[in-house]
C-alpha positions in Angstrom: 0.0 0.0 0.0 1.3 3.1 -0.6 2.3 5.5 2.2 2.9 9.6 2.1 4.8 11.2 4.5 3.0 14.0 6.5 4.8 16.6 8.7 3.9 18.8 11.5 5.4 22.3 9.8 4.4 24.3 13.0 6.0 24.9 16.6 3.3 23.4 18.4 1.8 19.2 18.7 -1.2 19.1 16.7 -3.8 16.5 17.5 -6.4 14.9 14.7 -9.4 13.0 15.5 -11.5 12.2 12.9 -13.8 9.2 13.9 -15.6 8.8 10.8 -12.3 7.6 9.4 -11.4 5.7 13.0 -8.0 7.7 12.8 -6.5 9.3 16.1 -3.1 10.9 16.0 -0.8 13.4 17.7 2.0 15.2 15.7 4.6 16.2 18.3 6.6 19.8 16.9 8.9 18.5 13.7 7.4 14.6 13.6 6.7 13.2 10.1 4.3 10.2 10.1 3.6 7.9 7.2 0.0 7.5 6.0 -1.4 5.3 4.0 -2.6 6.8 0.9 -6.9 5.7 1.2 -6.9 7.0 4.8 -4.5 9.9 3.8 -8.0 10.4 1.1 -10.5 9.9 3.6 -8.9 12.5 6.3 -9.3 15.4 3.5 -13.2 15.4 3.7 -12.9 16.2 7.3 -12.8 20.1 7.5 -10.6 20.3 10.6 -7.6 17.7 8.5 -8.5 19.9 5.7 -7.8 23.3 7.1 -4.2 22.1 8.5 -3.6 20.8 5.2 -4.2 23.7 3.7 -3.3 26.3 6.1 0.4 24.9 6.3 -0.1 23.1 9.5 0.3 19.8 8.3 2.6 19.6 5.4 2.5 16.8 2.3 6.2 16.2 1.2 5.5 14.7 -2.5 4.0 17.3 -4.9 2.5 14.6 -7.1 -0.2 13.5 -4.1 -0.6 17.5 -3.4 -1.2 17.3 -7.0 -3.5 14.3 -7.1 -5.4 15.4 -3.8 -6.2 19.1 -5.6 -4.1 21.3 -3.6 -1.8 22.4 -6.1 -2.0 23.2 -9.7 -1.4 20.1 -12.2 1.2 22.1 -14.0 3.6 23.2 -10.5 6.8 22.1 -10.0 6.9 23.7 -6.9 4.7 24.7 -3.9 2.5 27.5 -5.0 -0.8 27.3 -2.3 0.8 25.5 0.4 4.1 26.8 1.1 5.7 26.0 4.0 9.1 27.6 5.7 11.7 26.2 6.8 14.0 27.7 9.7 16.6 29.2 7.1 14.1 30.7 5.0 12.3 32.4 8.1 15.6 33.8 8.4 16.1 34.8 4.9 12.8 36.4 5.2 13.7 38.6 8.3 17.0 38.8 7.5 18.0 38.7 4.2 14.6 39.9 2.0 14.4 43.7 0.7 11.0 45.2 2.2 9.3 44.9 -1.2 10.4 41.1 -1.7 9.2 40.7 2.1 5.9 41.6 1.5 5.1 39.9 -1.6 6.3 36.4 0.0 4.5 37.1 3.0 1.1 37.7 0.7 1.7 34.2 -0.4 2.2 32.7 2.9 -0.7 30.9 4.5 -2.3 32.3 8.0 -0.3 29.8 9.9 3.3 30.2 8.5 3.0 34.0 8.5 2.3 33.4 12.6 5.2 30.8 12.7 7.7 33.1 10.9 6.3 35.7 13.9 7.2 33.4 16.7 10.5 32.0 14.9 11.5 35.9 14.8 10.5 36.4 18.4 12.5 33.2 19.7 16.0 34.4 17.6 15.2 38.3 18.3 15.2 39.4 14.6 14.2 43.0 14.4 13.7 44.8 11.5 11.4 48.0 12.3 9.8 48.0 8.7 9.0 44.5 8.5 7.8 43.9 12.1 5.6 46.8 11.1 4.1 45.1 8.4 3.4 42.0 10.3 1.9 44.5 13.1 -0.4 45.3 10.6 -1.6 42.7 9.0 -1.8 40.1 12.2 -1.9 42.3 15.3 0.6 40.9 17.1 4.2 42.8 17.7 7.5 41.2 17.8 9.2 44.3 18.8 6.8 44.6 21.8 7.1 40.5 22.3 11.2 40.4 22.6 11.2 43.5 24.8 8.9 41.7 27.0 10.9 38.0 26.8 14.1 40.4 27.4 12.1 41.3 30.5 11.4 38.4 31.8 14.1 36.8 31.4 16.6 39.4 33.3 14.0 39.8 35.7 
C-alpha cells in the first residue's frame, strides 16, 4: 500500500481526530508520520484535517499526491498554495529579503506560517522595524513589543 509522509510544519503538537475515518493521532513539533494513501483520502473530507492541510499546519512532502489530492495546480513544479518555511528561509525572510520582496512572499504565505515566521522571529530576536511593522499590521501581534517583554522576563 502506498504510504505519504506528512509533517507537522508548525511549533506546536497538533492533534487529529476524525472518527468517521477511526483515525486518532498526535504530531509532536517536527514529527513526520507515514500515512497510508486511502486513509490519507478519507482525512481530507474532514474540514478540521483539511484546514491544517491547507493552512500549512500539516505539510504533504510529495507534490505529485498535493497534486492528485487538488491542492496544487497540475502544472507546478513547486509549492504554489501551500508553502511551508523552513528555519533558514524564516531567516532569509527577516533577515535577508528587501522590504518589497518581504511583503510579496508574506502575501503568499498561509495564516499559519505567517504566525510561525512571527514566533520563529521572536525566539532568535530578529528586528527589522519596517518589516515587524508590516506584520503588526496585518496580524496584530508585535514582535518588537514581544522580545522587549521575553528580554524582560528573562533578566527579571
Amino acid at each position: 500500500m502506498a504510504k505519504v509522509k506528512v509533517r507537522n510544519a508548525v511549533n506546536s503538537v497538533l492533534s487529529v481526530i476524525v472518527p468517521s475515518a477511526n483515525f486518532r493521532r498526535d504530531w509532536p513539533i517536527g514529527a513526520t508520520y507515514e500515512l497510508d494513501k486511502d486513509i490519507l483520502e478519507q482525512l481530507m473530507w474532514d474540514n478540521g484535517f483539511r484546514y491544517m492541510i491547507e493552512k500549512g499546519m500539516l505539510y504533504i512532502e510529495d507534490m505529485e499526491e498535493k497534486k492528485e489530492l487538488g491542492l496544487e495546480p497540475q502544472e507546478a513544479t513547486e509549492p504554489e498554495n501551500i508553502i511551508v518555511l523552513s528555519d533558514a528561509e524564516k531567516r532569509r525572510y527577516m533577515v535577508n529579503y528587501s522590504q518589497k520582496e518581504f511583503e510579496e512572499k508574506v502575501a503568499k504565505l498561509p495564516t499559519e506560517q505567517v504566525r510561525d515566521l512571527i514566533d520563529y522571529a521572536i525566539q532568535n530576536r530578529l528586528i527589522d522595524f519596517d518589516k515587524c511593522e508590516f506584520l503588526k499590521q496585518a496580524t496584530g501581534r508585535d514582535i518588537i513589543t514581544a522580545v522587549r517583554l521575553s528580554k524582560a522576563n528573562k533578566e527579571g
